[in-house]
LUMLO-280854 format. One record per residue (C-alpha): x, y, z; residue number from 1. Coordinates in pm, whole numbers, plus 50000, padded with zeros to 5 digits. Each point is the difference from the previous one (the first is absolute). Example, Ala and Ser with C-alpha at 12.3 -4.5 7.8 and 13.67 -1.06 7.14 Angstrom:
BEGIN
R     px     py     pz  num
R  51230  49550  50780    1
R  50137  50344  49934    2
This chain:
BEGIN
R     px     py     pz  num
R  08437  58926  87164    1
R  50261  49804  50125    2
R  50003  49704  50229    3
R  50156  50228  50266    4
R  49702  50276  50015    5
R  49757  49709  49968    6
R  50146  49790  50307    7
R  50036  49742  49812    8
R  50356  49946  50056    9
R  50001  49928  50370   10
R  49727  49770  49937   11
R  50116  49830  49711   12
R  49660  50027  49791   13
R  49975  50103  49627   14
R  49921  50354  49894   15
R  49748  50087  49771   16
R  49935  50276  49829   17
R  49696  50145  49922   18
R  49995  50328  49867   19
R  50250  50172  49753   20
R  49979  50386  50115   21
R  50147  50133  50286   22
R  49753  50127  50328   23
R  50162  50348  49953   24
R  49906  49982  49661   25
R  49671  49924  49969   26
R  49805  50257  49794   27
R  49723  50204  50183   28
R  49665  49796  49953   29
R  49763  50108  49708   30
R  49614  50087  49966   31
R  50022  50037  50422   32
R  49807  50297  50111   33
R  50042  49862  50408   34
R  50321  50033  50207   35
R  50236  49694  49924   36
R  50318  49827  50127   37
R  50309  49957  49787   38
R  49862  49611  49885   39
R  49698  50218  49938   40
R  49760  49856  50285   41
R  49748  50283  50114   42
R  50084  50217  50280   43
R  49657  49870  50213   44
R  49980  49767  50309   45
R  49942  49647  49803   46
R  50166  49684  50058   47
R  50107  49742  49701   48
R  49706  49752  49976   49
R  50125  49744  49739   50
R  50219  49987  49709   51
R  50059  49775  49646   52
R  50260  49985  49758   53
R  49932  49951  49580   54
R  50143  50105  49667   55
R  50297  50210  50144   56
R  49822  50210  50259   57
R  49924  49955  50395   58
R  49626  50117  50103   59
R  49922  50116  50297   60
R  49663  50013  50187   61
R  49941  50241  50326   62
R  49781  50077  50230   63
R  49804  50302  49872   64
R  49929  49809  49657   65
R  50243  50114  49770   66
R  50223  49721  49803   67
R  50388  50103  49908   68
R  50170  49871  49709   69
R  50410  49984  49991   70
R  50228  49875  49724   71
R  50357  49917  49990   72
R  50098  50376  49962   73
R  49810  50086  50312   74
R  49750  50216  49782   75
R  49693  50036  50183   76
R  49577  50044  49888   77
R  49757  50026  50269   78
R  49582  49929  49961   79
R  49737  49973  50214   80
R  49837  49661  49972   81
R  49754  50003  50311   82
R  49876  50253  50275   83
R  50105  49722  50263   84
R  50326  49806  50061   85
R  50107  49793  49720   86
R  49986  49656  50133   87
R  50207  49766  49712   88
R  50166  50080  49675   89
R  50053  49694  49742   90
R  50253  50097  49703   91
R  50102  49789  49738   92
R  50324  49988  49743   93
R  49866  49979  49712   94
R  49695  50260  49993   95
R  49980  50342  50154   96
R  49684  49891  50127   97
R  49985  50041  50392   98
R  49727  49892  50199   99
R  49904  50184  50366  100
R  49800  49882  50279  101
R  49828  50229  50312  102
R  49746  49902  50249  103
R  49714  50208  50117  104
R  49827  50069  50298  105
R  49651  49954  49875  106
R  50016  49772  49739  107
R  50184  49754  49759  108
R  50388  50021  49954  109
R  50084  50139  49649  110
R  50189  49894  49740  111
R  50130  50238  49738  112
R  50225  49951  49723  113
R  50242  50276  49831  114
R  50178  50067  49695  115
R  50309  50195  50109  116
R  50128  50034  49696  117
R  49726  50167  49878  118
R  49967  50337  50237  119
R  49886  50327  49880  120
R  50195  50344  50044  121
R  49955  49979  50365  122
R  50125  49644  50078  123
R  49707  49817  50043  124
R  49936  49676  49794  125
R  49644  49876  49917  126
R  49799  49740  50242  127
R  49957  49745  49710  128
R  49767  49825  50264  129
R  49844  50008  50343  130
R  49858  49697  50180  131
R  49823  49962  50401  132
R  50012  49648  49992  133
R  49759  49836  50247  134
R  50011  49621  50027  135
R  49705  49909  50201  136
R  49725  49802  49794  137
R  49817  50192  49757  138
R  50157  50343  50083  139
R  50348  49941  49816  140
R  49990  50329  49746  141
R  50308  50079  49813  142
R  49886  50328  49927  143
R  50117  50292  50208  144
R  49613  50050  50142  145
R  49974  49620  50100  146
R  49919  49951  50375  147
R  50017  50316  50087  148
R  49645  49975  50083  149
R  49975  49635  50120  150
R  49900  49932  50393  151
R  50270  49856  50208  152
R  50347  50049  50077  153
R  50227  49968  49700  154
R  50292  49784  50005  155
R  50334  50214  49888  156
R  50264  49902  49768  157
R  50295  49818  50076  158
R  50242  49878  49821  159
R  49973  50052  49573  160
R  50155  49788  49776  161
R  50019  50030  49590  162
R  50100  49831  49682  163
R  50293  50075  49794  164
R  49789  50050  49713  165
R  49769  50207  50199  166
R  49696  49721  49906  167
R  49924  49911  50377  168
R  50017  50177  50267  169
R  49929  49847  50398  170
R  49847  50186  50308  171
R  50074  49881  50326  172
R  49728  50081  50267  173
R  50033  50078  50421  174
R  49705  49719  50001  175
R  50191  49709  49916  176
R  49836  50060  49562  177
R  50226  49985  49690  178
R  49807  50183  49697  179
R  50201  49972  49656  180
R  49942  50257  49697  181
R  49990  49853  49636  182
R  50057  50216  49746  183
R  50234  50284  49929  184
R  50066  50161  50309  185
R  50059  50337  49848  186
R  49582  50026  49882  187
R  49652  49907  50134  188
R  49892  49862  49679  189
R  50003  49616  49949  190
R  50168  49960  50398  191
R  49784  49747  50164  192
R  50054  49945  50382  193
R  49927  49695  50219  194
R  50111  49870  50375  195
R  50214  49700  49985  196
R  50069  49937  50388  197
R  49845  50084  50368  198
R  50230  49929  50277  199
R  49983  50104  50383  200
R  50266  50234  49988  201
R  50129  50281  49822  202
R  50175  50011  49680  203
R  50348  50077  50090  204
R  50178  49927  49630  205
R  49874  49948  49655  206
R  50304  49842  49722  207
R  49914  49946  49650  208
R  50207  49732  49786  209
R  50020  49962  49660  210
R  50150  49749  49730  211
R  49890  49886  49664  212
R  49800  49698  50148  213
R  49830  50167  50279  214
R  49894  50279  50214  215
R  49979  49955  50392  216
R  49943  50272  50310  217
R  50185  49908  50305  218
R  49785  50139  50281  219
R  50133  50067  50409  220
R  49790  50051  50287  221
R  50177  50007  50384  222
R  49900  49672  50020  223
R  50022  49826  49621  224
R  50086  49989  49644  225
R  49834  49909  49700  226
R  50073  49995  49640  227
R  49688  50010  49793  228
R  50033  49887  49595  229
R  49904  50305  49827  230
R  50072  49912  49622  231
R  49641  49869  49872  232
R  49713  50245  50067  233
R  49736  49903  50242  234
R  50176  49669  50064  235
R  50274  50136  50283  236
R  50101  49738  50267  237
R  50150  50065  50321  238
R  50235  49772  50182  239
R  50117  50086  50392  240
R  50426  49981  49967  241
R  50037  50077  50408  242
R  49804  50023  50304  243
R  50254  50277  50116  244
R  49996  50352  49843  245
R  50134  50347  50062  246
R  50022  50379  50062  247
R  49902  50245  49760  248
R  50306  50100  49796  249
R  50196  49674  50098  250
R  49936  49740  49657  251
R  50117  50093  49599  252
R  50071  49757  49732  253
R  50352  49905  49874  254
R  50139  50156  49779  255
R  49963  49665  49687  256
R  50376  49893  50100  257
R  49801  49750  50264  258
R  49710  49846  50015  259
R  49848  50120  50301  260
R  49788  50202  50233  261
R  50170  50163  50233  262
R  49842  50109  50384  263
R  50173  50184  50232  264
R  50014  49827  50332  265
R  50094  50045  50363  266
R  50236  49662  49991  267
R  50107  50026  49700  268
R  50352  50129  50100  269
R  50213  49820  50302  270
R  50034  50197  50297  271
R  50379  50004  49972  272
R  49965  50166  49682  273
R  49768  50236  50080  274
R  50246  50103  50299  275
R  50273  49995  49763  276
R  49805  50270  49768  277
R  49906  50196  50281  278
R  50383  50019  50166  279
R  50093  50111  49626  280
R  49772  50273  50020  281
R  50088  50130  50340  282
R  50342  50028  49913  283
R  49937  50188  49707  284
R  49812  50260  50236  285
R  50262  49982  50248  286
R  50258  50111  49751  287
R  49817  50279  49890  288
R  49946  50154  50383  289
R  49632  49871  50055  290
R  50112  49804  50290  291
R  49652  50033  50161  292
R  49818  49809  49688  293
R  50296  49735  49948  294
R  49920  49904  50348  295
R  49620  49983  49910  296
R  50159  49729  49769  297
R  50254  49831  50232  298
R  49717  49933  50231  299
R  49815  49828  49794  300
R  50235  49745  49875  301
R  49973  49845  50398  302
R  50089  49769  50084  303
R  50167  49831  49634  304
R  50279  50285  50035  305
R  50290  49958  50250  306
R  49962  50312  50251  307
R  50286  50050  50023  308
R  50032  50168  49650  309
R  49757  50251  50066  310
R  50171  50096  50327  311
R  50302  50039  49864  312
R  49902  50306  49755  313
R  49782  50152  50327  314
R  50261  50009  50271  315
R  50100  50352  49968  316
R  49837  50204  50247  317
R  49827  50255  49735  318
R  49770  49668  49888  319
R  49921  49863  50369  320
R  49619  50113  49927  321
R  50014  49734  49721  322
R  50232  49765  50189  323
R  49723  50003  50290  324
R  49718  49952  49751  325
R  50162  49677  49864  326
R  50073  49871  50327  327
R  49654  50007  50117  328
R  49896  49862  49676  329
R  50260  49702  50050  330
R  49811  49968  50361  331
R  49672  49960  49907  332
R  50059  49762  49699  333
R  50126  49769  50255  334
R  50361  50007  49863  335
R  50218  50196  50224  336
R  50302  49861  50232  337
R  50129  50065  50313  338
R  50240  50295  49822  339
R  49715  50132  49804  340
R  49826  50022  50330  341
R  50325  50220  50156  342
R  50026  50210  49677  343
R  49692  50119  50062  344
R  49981  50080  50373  345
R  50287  50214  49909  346
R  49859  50145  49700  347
R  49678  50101  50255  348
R  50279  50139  50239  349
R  50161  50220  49731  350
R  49675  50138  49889  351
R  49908  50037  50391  352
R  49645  49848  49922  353
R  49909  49871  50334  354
R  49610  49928  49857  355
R  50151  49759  49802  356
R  50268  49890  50245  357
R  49732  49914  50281  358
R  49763  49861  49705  359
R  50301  49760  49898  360
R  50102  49894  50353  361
R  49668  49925  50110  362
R  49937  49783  49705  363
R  49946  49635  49926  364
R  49899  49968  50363  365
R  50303  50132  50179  366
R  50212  49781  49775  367
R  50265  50181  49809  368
R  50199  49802  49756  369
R  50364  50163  50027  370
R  50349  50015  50121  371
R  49877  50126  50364  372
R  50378  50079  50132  373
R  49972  50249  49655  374
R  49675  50118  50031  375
R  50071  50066  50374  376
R  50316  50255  49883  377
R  49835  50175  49685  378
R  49702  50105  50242  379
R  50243  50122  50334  380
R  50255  50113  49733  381
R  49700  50268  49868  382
R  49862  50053  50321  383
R  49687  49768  49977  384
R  50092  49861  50353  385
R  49649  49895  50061  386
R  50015  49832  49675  387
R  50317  49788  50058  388
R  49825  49942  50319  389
R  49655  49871  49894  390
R  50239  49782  49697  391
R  50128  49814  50300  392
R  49700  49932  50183  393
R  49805  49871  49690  394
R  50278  49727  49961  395
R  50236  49762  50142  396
R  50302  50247  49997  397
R  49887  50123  50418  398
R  50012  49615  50094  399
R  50405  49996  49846  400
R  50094  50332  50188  401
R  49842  49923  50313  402
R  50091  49614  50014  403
R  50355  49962  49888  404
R  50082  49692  50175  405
């Protein structure tokens, strides 16, 4: 792909690429029996519910339960994993091992985890394991029957966290409660199960990091973050890092070429920046025709972007829809002039929208900020005579005419 086809060269970025086979040659998927796409996705109203990345293949969870596996070559195997929406798929590089997670209506959220490597004739790998995990006291089963039949509203899963060596594994909880797994994650033998931390609010992130010295879970809620000591069984500490936390989706670890935990934050970019990116991106849409959507973009880089650049592309009379709609925009951030004012009233006057004429006019109390001697000729030079009159009224242009001396 080259930088052209990817848009990268008007915006400067770096290309990457991630598969090796052409779209139009992408075999015809295998051991399918349903209508599917050219990428292989199934020919049925469902919408893409999560996705993960491990060991040289993309997964894909969607709506009606099935999870999609793609590799570099953009060969595709399809298997059904639940009979509900697949919620969150965690992959890892160095095992085939993928791990699934689906709520249901009635009970606990489950947990299953797959062998892909290991399907049968039709595609579909073995469940290794199946847990319902249930963190309220004394009702936290690991087995696939646990809680099912417990009183009271169970808590769903999360956020899911695991260890590289697949020894630990965390559960965040919509109830505020952190349960980790000990044991090999891939079998119910030996795995023992305990709940480590009850907060207020839900579990929006679960991180696990590991060195030779130590084991620790960082842990984000919308309003905090912990990191709790995992490495010495039944001894785990937990330590509050900030009384600020985040979204769901919006926190991952570094990548071990700095030491830190990263959080995605509304201030952590400068305004000017931001408006900078955005601009980028609208002209990048302008230059491929979407004028419409560029000017989505435009509009919101008021008021850090001079108008005047965004005028200049939207003069020509095919674009005075979009013209019109930045205009207004530029009035009701506050940061229109006397000539943005004019443009405007003339832009209404071209589009003969008298609602929004008299609307405009009448606003701000009677008091329009504008060239009046300008506004007064765009309206009587389209006609708007009432217009240019009621201009004149609603400011001090009447008192000039009538009082010369």
């Amino acid at each position: 792909m080259s930088k052209r086809e990817a848009g990268g060269e008007e915006l400067g970025t770096r290309v990457l690429v991630w598969f090796t086979t052409p779209l139009d040659r992408v075999p015809p998927p295998t051991r399918l029996k349903t209508p599917y796409t050219r990428l292989g996705l199934r020919c049925v109203r469902c919408e893409v519910t999560c996705t993960a990345a491990g060991r040289g293949h993309v997964y894909i969870g969607d709506s009606t339960g099935c999870v999609h596996s793609l590799t570099r070559q953009l060969k595709l195997d399809s298997f059904q994993a639940f009979d509900r929406a697949v919620k969150s798929i965690t992959a890892f590089d160095h095992t085939s091992i993928i791990i699934t997670v689906a709520d249901k209506n009635d009970g606990p959220s489950e947990i299953k985890v797959w062998a892909p490597d290991k399907a049968d004739v039709h595609g579909q790998p073995p469940c290794l394991r199946t847990l319902c995990p249930d963190p309220r006291p004394n009702q936290a089963g690991s087995r696939a029957s646990s809680g099912l039949n417990q009183a009271g509203k169970v808590p769903k899963v999360t956020a899911l966290a695991v260890h590289p060596n697949l020894s630990l594994m965390a559960v965040g909880f919509q109830d505020g409660s952190v349960m980790l797994y000990r044991g090999e994650v891939s079998r119910d033998r030996g795995s023992k199960h305990r709940v480590l931390l009850t907060v207020s609010s839900s579990i929006t992130s679960l991180h696990i990091r590991h060195n030779t010295r130590a084991t620790h879970l960082f842990v984000t809620t919308k309003n905090n973050i912990f990191c709790i000591n995992c490495t010495a069984r039944d001894k785990e500490t937990t330590v509050e890092l900030d009384s600020v936390g985040c979204e769901p989706g919006c926190a991952t670890l570094a990548d071990g070429r700095h030491e830190h935990f990263l959080v995605a934050r509304p201030d952590c970019c400068d305004q000017e920046e931001v408006a900078e990116i955005l601009r980028q991106y609208g002209d990048w849409l302008y230059s491929k025709g979407n004028h419409p959507a560029a000017m989505d973009q435009y509009i919101k880089t008021i008021p850090h972007l001079e108008p005047s650049y965004v005028i200049r592309k939207y003069l020509d009379t095919q674009h005075i829809h979009n013209l019109t709609t930045y205009l207004q925009a530029l009035h009701r951030s506050g940061s229109a002039t006397a000539d943005h004012t004019s443009l405007l009233l003339n832009c209404y006057t071209r589009l003969r929208d008298t609602q929004q004429l008299d609307e405009f006019i009448m606003s701000k109390d009677g008091a329009v900020d504008c060239d009046v001697e300008l506004g007064v000729r765009v309206c009587r030079s389209a006609g708007y005579y009432d217009h240019a009159l009621l201009l004149q009224l609603n400011t001090s242009y009447i008192i000039i005419t009538c009082n010369p001396y």
